[in-house]
C-alpha positions as CSV (number, residue, x, y, z in Angstrom):
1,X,17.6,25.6,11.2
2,X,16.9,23.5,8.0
3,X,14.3,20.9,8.0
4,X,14.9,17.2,7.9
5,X,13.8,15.3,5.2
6,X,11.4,12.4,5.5
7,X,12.4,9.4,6.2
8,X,11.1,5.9,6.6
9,X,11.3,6.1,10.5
10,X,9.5,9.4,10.2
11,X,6.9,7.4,8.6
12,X,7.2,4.4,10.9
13,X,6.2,6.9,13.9
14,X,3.5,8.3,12.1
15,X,1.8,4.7,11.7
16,X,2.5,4.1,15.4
17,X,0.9,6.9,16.6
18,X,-2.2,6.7,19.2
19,X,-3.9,8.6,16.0
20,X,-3.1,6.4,13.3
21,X,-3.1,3.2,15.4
22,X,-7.2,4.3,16.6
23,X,-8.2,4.9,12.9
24,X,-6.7,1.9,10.4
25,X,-8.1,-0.3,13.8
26,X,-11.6,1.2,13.7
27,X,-11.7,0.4,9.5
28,X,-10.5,-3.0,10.2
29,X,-12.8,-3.7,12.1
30,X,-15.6,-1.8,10.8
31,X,-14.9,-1.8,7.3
32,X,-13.6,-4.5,5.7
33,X,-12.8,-4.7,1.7
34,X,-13.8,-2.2,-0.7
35,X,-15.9,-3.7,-3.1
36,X,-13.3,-2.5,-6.1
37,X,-10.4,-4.4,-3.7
38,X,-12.9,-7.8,-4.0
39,X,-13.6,-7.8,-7.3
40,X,-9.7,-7.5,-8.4
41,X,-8.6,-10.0,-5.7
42,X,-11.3,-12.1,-6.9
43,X,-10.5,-11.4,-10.3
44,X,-6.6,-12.4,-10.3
45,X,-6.4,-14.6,-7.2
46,X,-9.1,-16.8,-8.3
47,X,-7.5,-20.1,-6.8
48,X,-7.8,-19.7,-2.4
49,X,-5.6,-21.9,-2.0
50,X,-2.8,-20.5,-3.3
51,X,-0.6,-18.7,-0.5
52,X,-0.2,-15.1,-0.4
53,X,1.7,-12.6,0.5
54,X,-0.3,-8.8,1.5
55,X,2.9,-6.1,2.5
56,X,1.6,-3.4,4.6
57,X,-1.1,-5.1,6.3
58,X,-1.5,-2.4,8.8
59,X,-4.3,-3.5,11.8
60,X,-5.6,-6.3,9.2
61,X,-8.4,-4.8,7.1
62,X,-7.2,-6.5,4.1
63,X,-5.8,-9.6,5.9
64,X,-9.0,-10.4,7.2
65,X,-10.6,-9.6,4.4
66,X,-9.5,-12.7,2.4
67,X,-10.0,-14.8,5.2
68,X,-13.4,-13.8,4.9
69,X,-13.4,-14.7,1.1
70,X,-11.7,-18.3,2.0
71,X,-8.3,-17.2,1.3
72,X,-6.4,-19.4,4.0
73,X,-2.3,-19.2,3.3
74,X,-2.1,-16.0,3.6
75,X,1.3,-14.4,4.8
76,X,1.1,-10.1,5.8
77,X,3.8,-8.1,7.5
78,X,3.9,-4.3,8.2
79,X,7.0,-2.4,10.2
80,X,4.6,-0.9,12.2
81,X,4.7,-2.8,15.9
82,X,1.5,-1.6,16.6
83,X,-0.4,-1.7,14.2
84,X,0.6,-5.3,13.9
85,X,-0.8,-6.0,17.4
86,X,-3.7,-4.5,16.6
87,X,-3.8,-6.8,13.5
88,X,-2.8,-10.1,15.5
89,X,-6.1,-9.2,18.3
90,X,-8.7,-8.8,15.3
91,X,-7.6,-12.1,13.7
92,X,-7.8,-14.0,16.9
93,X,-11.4,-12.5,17.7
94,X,-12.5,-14.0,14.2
95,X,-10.6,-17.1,14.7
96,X,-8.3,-16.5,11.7
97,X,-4.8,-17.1,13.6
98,X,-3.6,-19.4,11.2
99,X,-2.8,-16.0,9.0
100,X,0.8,-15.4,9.2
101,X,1.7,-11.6,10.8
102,X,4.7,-10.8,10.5
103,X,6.9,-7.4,11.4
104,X,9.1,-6.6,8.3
105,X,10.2,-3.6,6.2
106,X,9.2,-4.1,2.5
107,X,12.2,-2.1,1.6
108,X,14.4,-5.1,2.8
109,X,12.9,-8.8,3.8
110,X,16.1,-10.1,4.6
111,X,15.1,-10.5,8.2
112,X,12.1,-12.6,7.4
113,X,13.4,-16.0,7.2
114,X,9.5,-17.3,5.8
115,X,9.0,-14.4,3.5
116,X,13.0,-14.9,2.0
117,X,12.3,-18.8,1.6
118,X,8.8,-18.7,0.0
119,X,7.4,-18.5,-3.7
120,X,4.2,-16.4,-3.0
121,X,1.4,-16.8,-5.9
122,X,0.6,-13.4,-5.6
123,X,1.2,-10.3,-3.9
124,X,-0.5,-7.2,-2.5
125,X,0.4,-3.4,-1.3
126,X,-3.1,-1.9,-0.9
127,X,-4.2,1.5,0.2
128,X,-1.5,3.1,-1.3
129,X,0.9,1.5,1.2
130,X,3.5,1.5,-1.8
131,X,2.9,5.3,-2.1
132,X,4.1,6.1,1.5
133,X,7.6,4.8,1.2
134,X,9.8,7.9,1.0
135,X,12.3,8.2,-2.1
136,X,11.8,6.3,-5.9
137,X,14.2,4.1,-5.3
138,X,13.4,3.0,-2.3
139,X,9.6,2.3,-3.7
140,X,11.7,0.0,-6.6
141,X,13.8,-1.8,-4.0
142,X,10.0,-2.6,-2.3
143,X,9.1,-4.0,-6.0
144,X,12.3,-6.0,-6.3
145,X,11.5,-7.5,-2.7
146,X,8.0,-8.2,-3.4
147,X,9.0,-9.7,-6.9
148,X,12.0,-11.9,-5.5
149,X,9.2,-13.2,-3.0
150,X,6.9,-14.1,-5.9
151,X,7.3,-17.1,-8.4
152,X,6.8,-16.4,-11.9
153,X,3.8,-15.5,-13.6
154,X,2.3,-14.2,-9.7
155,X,-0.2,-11.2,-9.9
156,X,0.5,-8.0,-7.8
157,X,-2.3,-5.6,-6.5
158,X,-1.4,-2.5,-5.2
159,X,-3.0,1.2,-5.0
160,X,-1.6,4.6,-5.6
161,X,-3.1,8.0,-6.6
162,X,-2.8,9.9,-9.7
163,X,-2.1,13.0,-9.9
164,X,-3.2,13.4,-13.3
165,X,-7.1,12.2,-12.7
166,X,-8.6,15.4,-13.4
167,X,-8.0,18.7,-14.4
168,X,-8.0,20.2,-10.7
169,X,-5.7,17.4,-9.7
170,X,-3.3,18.4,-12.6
171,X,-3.7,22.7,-12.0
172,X,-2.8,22.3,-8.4
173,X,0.1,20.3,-9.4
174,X,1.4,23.0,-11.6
175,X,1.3,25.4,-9.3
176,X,3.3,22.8,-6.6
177,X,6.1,22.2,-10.1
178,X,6.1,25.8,-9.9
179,X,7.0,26.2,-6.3
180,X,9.9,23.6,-6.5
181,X,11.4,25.4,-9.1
182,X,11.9,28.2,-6.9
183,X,12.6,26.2,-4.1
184,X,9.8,27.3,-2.3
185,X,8.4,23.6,-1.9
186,X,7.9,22.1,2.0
187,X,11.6,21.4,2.5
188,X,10.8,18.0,4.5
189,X,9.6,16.5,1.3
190,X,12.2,14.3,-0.9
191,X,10.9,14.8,-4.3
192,X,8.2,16.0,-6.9
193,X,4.9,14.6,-5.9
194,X,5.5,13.9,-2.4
195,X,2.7,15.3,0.2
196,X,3.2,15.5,3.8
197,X,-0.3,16.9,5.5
198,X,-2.0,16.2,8.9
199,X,-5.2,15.2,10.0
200,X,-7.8,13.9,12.4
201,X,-5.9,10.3,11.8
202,X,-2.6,11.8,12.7
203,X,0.1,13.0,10.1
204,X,0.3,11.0,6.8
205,X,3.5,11.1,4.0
206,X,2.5,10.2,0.4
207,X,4.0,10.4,-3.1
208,X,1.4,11.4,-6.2
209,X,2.8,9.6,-9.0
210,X,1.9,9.8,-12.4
211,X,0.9,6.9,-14.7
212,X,4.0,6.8,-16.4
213,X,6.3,7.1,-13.2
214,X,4.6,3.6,-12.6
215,X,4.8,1.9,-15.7
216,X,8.8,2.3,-15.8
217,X,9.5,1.5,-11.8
218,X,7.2,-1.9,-12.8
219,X,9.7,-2.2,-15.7
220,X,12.6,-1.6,-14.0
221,X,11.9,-3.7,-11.1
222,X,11.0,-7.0,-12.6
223,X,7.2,-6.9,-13.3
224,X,5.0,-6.5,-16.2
225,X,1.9,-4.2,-16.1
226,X,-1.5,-5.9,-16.7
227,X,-4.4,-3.6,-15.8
228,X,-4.8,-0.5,-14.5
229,X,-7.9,1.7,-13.6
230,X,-9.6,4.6,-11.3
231,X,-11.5,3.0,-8.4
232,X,-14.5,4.6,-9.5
233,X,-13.7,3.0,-12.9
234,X,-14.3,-0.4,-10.9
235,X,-17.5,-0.3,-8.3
236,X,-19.5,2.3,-7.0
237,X,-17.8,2.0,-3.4
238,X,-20.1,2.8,-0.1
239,X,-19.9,6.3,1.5
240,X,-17.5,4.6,4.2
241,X,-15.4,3.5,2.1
242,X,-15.3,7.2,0.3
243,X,-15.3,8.9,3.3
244,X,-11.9,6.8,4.4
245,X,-10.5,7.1,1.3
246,X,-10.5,9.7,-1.7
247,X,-9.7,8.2,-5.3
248,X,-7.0,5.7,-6.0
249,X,-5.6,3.9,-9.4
250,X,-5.7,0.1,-8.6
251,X,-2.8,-1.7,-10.5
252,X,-2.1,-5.1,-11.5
253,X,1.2,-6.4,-12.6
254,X,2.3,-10.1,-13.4
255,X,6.2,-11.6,-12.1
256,X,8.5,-11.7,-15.2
C-alpha cells in the first residue's frame, strides 16, 4: 500500500496532539522569547504602537512575549484549535486579553474578516512555523498572504533552518539527494529537504531549505530580503532555549 503524502491536515493533527499541545504550552509559559527573537523584534519593530500581526502563534510564547515588551495591537492566529486555547488561557492569566487570537490558515486568510481588512506594520512566522507548511508553493501562497496583510515598507521576521550551516549538515544532505534519486527517500515526504521525524513532543514535519531557496520565494512573493543570520550569529541563547530548539537562520524581509 503506498504512503500518503503529507499534508497540511496531517500537520494540523500533529500540532493538536496531547504531545505537541503539552510541550509549545510548557515553553509558553516557561520560556518566553529568545534573546536573538528580542533583539530583532526590538530591532525592526521599534515603534509598540504599531499593530502587528504574528502567524503561527501556537500556545502564545511569542504573543506574549511582546506584550511583555509593551507591544499592545498585536493580532496572532494559528489553525491549530488547541493550541489556540491554550494561547487564549495564558493571555488571560497575565491580563493580556486585549491581544487578538485568532484561528486561521496562513495558506489562505480569506476567512478572517480582521486579518483581510487590516494594514499590519509588520509581520512574524517564528520558530520555523513557515518551514512546516507542506509543498513550496504553498509556503509562497503563506508569503503572499502575509504580504497582502502588510502595508508597504512593513518588516517580516520569520525562522527557518539551513541545511547548509555546516559541513555535517551538508554531508548528510548528500547522502538524503542521493536517496531521492533512487527513490529510496521516506515516500510521505513532498519534496527535497522535507523531514518528517518523531519525538518526545509528538511527530513534527519540516522543510530544510537552503539560503537561496529563500531568497527567490521572498522574490517571488512580494518581499525584499533585508537581513539574514544564524541564531548563534545573534545572542548567546540560554540552555533552555537550546535544548527547545537546535539552530535556526532568522530572516528579515521588508513589503515591496
Amino acid at each position: 500500500m503506498e504512503a500518503e503524502k503529507i499534508t497540511p491536515a496531517t500537520v494540523r493533527a500533529d500540532f493538536n496532539d496531547l504531545l505537541a499541545v503539552v510541550h509549545y504550552t510548557r515553553a509558553a509559559h516557561q520560556l518566553g522569547l529568545w534573546e536573538s527573537e528580542r533583539l530583532l523584534i526590538e530591532r525592526y519593530f521599534p515603534d509598540r504602537a504599531a499593530p502587528l500581526l504574528e502567524a503561527g502563534c501556537g500556545a502564545g510564547r511569542v504573543t506574549l512575549g511582546l506584550w511583555a515588551l509593551g507591544y499592545r495591537h498585536l493580532t496572532a492566529f494559528d489553525f491549530a484549535e488547541e493550541l489556540l486555547a491554550q494561547a487564549h488561557s495564558l493571555a488571560a492569566e497575565r491580563q493580556a486579553t486585549a491581544i487578538r487570537f485568532l484561528h486561521g490558515d496562513a495558506i489562505d486568510l480569506s476567512q478572517c474578516h480582521v486579518i483581510r481588512d487590516t494594514s499590519f506594520g509588520g509581520a512574524l512566522f517564528m520558530f520555523n512555523g513557515l518551514m512546516q507548511i507542506p509543498g513550496r508553493e504553498s509556503r509562497r501562497a503563506a508569503l503572499r498572504e502575509l504580504q497582502r496583510a502588510c502595508r508597504a515598507g512593513a518588516p517580516l521576521i520569520f525562522t527557518t533552518h539551513d541545511r547548509d550551516r555546516s559541513p555535517a549538515e551538508r554531508a548528510l544532505w548528500r547522502l538524503e539527494a542521493s536517496r531521492w534519486e533512487r527513490g529510496e527517500q521516506d515516500p510521505r515526504l513532498v519534496e527535497f529537504g522535507d523531514r518528517y521525524f518523531g519525538d518526545e513532543s509528538g511527530r513534527t514535519f519540516m522543510h530544510l531549505p537552503d539560503r537561496g531557496e529563500i531568497l527567490a520565494d521572498l522574490a517571488a512573493t512580494g518581499w525584499t530580503h533585508e537581513f539574514d543570520a544564524l541564531r548563534r550569529e545573534l545572542a548567546q541563547e540560554s540552555a533552555a532555549v537550546r535544548d527547545f530548539s537546535d539552530e535556526c537562520r532568522f530572516w528579515v524581509a521588508r513589503r515591496d
